[in-house]
C-alpha positions in Angstrom: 58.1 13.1 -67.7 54.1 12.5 -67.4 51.5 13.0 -64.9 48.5 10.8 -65.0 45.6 12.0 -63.2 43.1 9.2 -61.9 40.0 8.5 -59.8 37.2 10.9 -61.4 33.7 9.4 -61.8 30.4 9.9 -60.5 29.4 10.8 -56.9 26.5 12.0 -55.2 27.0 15.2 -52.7 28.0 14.6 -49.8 29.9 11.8 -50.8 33.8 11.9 -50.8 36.3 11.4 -54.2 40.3 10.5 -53.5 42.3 11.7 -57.0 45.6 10.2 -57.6 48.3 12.1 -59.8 51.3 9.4 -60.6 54.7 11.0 -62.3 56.5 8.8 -64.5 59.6 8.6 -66.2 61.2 11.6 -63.9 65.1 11.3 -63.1 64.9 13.9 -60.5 63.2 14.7 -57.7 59.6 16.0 -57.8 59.3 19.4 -55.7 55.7 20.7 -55.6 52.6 19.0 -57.0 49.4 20.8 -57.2 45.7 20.3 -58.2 43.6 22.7 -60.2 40.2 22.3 -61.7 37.9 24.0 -64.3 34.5 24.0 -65.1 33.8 24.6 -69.2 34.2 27.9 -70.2 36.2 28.8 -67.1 39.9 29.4 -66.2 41.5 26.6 -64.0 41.0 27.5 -60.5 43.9 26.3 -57.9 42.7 23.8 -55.4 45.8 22.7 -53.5 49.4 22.3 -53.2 52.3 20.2 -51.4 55.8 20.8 -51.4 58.6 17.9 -51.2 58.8 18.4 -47.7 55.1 17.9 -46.9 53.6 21.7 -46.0 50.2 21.7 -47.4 47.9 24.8 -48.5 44.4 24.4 -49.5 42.5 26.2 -52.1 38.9 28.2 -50.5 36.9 26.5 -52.4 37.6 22.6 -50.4 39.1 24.2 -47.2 38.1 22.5 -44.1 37.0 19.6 -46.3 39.7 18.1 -48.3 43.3 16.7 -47.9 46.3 16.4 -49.9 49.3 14.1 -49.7 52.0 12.1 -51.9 54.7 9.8 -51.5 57.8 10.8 -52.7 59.5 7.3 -53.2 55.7 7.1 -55.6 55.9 9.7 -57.3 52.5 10.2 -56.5 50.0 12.6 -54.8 46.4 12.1 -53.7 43.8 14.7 -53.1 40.4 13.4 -50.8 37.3 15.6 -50.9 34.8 14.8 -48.5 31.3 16.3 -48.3 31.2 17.2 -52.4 28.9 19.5 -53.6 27.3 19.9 -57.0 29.9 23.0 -57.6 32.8 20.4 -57.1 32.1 19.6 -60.3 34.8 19.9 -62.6 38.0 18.6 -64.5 40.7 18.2 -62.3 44.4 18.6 -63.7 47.2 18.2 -61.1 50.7 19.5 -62.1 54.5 18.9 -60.7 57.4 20.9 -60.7 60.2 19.6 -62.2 63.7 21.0 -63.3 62.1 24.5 -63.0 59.2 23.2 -65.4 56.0 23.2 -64.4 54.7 19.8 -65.9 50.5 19.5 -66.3 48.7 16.0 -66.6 45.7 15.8 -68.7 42.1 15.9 -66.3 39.9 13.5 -64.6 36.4 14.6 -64.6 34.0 14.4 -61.0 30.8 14.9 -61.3 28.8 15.5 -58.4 25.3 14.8 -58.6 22.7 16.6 -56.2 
């Protein structure tokens, strides 16, 4: 199984980013996929989470500005930032859960310009 994390690049702030995570080659369901991000030097920071079911939670740092979904029959989850900031700046990894595995894709880097 492999995630693929896509849809970093450039942006200016206040801009908005939508970051795809696609699982492949999984022969069981998907239960929670999340999105983390880290900034050189720094630990990975938890940005949000979706179960199978749909329930959502949002990490402090994009609450009130960001939104996460997936589509199980996919394989795939999608995180939207709007109004980015030059902190947004990061590597983002997204991970899945996965036969009581937690499964990590490699990063996509934003960077926000100011």
């Amino acid at each position: 199984v492999q995630l693929q994390a896509s849809g970093g690049g450039l942006v200016q702030a206040g801009g908005s980013l939508t970051l795809s995570c696609v699982v492949s080659g999984a022969k069981s369901q998907i239960d929670a996929m999340r999105w983390y991000r880290q900034t050189p030097g720094d630990v990975r920071v938890f940005v949000a989470v979706i179960t199978r079911s749909g329930d959502t939670n949002l990490g402090d740092s994009v609450w009130g500005r960001s939104d996460i979904s997936r589509d199980n029959a996919k394989n795939t989850m999608w995180l939207r930032i709007d109004k980015l900031r030059p902190e947004d700046t990061a590597v983002y990894f997204c991970n899945a859960d996965y036969l009581d595995e937690t499964i990590w894709g490699q990063g996509t880097l934003v960077t926000v310009s100011s």
